[in-house]
C-alpha positions in Angstrom: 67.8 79.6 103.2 68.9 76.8 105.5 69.3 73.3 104.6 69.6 69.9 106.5 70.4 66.5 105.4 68.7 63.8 107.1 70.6 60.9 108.3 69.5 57.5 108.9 70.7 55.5 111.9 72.1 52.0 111.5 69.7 49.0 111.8 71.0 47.1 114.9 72.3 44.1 113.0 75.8 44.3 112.8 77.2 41.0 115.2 80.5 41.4 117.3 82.0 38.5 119.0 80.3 38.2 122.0 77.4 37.3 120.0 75.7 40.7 120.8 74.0 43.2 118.1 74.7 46.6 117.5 74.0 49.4 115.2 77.0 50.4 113.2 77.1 51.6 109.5 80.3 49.5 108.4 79.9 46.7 105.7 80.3 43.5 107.0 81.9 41.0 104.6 79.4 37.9 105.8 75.7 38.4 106.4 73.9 35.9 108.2 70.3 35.0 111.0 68.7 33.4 113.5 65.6 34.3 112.6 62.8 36.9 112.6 64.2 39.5 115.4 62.7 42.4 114.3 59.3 44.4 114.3 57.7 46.1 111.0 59.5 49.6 111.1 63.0 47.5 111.8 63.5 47.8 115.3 64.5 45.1 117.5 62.3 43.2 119.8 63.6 41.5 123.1 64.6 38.2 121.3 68.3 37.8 120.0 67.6 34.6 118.0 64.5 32.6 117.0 65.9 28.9 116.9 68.6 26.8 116.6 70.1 27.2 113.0 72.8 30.1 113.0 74.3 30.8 109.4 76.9 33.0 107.6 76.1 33.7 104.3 78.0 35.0 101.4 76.4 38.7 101.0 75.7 37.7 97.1 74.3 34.5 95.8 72.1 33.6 92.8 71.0 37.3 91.7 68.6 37.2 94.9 67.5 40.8 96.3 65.8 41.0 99.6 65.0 44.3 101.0 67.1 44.7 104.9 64.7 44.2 107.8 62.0 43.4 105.4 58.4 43.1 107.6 57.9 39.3 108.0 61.4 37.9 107.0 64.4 37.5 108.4 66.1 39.5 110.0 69.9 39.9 108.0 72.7 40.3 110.1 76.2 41.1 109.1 80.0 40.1 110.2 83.0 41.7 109.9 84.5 38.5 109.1 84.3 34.8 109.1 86.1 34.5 112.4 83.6 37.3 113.9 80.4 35.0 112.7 82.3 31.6 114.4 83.1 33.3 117.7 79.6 34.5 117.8 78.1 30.8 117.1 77.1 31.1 113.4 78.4 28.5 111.3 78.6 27.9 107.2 75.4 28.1 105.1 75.2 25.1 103.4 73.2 26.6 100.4 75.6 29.6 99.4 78.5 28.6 101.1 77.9 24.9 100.2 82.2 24.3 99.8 83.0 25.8 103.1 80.1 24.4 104.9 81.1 20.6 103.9 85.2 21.6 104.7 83.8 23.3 108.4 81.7 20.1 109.2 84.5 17.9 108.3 87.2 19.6 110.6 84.1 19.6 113.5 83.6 15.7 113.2 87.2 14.9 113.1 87.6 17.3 116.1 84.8 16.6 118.2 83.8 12.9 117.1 86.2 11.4 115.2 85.1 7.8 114.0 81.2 8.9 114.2 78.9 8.7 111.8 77.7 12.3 110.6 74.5 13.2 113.0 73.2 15.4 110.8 73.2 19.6 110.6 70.5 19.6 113.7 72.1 17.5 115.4 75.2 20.2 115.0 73.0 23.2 115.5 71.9 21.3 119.1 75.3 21.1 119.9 76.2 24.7 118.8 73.6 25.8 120.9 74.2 24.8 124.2 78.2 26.3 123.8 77.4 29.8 122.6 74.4 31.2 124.8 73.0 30.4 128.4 69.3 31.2 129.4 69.0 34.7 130.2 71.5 35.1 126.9 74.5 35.6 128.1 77.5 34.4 126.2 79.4 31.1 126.8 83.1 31.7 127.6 85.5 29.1 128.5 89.1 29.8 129.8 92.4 28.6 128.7 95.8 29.7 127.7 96.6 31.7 124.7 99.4 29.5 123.6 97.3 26.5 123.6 94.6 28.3 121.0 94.9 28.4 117.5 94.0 30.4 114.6 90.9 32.2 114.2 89.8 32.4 117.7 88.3 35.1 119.6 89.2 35.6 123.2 89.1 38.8 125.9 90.0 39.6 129.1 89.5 38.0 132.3 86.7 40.8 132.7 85.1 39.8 129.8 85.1 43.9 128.9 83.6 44.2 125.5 87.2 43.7 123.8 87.6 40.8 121.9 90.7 39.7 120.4 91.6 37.7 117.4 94.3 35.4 117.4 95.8 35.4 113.8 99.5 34.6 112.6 101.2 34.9 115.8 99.5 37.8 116.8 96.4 39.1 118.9 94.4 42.0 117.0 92.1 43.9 118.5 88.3 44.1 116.7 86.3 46.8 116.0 83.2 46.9 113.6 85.4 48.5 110.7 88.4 46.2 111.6 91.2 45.5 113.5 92.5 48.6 115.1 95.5 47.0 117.6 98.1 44.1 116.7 99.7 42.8 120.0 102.3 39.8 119.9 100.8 36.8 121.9 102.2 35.6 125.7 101.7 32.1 125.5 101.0 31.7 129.3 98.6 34.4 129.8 95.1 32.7 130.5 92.3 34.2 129.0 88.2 33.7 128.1 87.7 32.3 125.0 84.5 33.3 123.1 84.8 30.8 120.2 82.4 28.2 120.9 84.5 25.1 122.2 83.3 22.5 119.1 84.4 25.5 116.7 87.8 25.9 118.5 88.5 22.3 117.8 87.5 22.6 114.3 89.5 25.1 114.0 92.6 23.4 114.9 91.8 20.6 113.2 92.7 22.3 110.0 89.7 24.6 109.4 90.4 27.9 108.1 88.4 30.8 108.0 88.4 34.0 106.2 89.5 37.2 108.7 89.5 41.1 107.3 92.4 42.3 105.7 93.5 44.5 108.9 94.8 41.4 110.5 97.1 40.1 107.8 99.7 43.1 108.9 102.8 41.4 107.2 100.8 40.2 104.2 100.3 41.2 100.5 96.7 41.9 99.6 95.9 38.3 98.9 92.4 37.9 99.2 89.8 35.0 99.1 87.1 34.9 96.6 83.8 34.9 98.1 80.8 35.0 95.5 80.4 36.5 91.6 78.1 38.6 90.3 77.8 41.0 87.6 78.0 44.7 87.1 75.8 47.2 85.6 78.2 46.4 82.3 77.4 42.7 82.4 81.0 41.6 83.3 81.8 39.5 86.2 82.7 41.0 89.6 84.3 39.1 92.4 83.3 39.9 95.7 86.5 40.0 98.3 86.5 38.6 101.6 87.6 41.9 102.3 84.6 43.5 101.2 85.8 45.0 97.9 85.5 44.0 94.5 87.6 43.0 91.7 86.8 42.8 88.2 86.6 39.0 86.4 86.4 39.9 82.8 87.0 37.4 79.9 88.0 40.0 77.0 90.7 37.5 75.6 93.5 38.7 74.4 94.1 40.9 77.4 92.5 38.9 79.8 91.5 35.0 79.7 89.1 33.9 81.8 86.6 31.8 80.0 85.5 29.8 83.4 83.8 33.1 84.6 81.4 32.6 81.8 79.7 29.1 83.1 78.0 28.4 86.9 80.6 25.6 87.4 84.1 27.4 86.2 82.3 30.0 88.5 81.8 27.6 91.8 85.4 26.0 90.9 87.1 29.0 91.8 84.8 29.6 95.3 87.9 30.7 98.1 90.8 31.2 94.8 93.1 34.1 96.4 93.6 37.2 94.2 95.7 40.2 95.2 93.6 43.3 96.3 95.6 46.3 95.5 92.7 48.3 98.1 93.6 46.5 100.8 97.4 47.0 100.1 96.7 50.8 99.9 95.1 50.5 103.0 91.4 51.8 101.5 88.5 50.8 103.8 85.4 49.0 102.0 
């Protein structure tokens, strides 16, 4: 008797970043849209967004379940990181990711209009636009020197080969869907493309921070961001990682106090708190 198992191929809805889709199985540690994209068995049609409004979104949040490429809805996408989603023109949802929306929006309008009054989230989007995609879809790029960049920017060649870069504590590392694979130190002089939407650059250096995969902090301890709570099939609190994996949040005093984990608001308080991920310092993939 012979036997086969079946295996299903990847919805096309991981994001790299140039922006583009592709069909990988990796978890992503974001998820995110731009809209319907896709038909009723999953498969995407012609369209790469349907709008303005691009969002990352924490892959967790308030106990919802929504079946992937569900006929009808939106189509989920998913990042490898925060810094993948920014260079591909996403930004902070402001209903999940509410804290790092308002900190991202801050660092844009001192960046890009300091002394304005806020426009509004459209007004953003508009501008977002026009800096990550031209008509026919192809991706925005504009060119300047490494040493002039700063963290949490994606750049490539002067090709603009399907190698993006991420520039990250003094260091270029080289993305793949699963992580960074290549850690190169950075020549200051050497021009490159930068994929990072300009507004998003500038927020970026005006203090913004965003969360990157583990494979990039090379010389650091597994500190990880929090990114959302939920609970297990036990009932006690999980945190999910920016990382991707978990960590237990259990209040089972005297072994472990934690009574904040128990309330919404102790919850939302400690939104972005680093913990040490003793999976990423083993090196164990999500």
């Amino acid at each position: 008797m012979f036997s086969c198992t079946l295996e299903l191929m990847p919805y096309q809805n991981r994001v790299t970043p140039f922006g583009t889709l592709v069909a990988n199985a990796a978890r992503g540690a974001l998820t995110g849209n731009r809209g319907i994209l896709h038909d009723e068995h999953g498969n995407l049609g012609r369209a790469r967004w349907r709008g303005r409004m691009w969002i990352a979104c924490v892959l967790r949040f308030k106990d919802r379940k929504r079946p992937v490429m569900q006929p009808g809805r939106y189509t989920h996408l998913f990042f490898l990181d925060e810094a993948t989603a920014l260079a591909a023109g996403h930004r902070p949802c402001f209903e999940c990711r509410n804290r790092d929306a308002k900190a991202f929006m801050a660092a844009w309008m001192r960046a890009n209009r300091p002394g304005a009054a806020y426009p509004g989230v459209g007004e953003v989007d508009r501008q977002l636009h026009g800096e990550r995609v031209r008509r026919g879809c192809s991706k925005v790029t504009f060119e300047s020197r490494l040493g002039l960049l700063p963290d949490g920017c994606f750049v490539a060649g002067a090709d603009l080969s399907e190698t993006a870069w991420l520039i990250w504590r003094g260091k270029l590392h080289r993305w793949s869907p699963t992580g960074y694979v290549a850690h190169e130190p950075i020549a200051a002089d050497r021009r490159v493309n930068v994929l990072t939407p300009r507004s998003i650059v500038a927020a970026l250096g005006a203090g913004y921070r965003p969360s990157v995969h583990g494979s990039a902090d090379t010389d650091a301890a597994g500190a990880r961001r929090i990114v959302g709570f939920r609970r297990d099939e036990s009932g006690d609190w999980v945190a999910d990682l920016e990382c991707g994996h978990t960590q237990h949040m259990r209040n089972n005093p005297p072994w472990s106090e934690r009574p904040w984990v128990e309330t919404a608001a102790g919850r939302r308080e400690h939104f972005g708190m680093t913990v040490p991920c003793r999976k990423c310092e083993r090196g164990e993939a999500p």
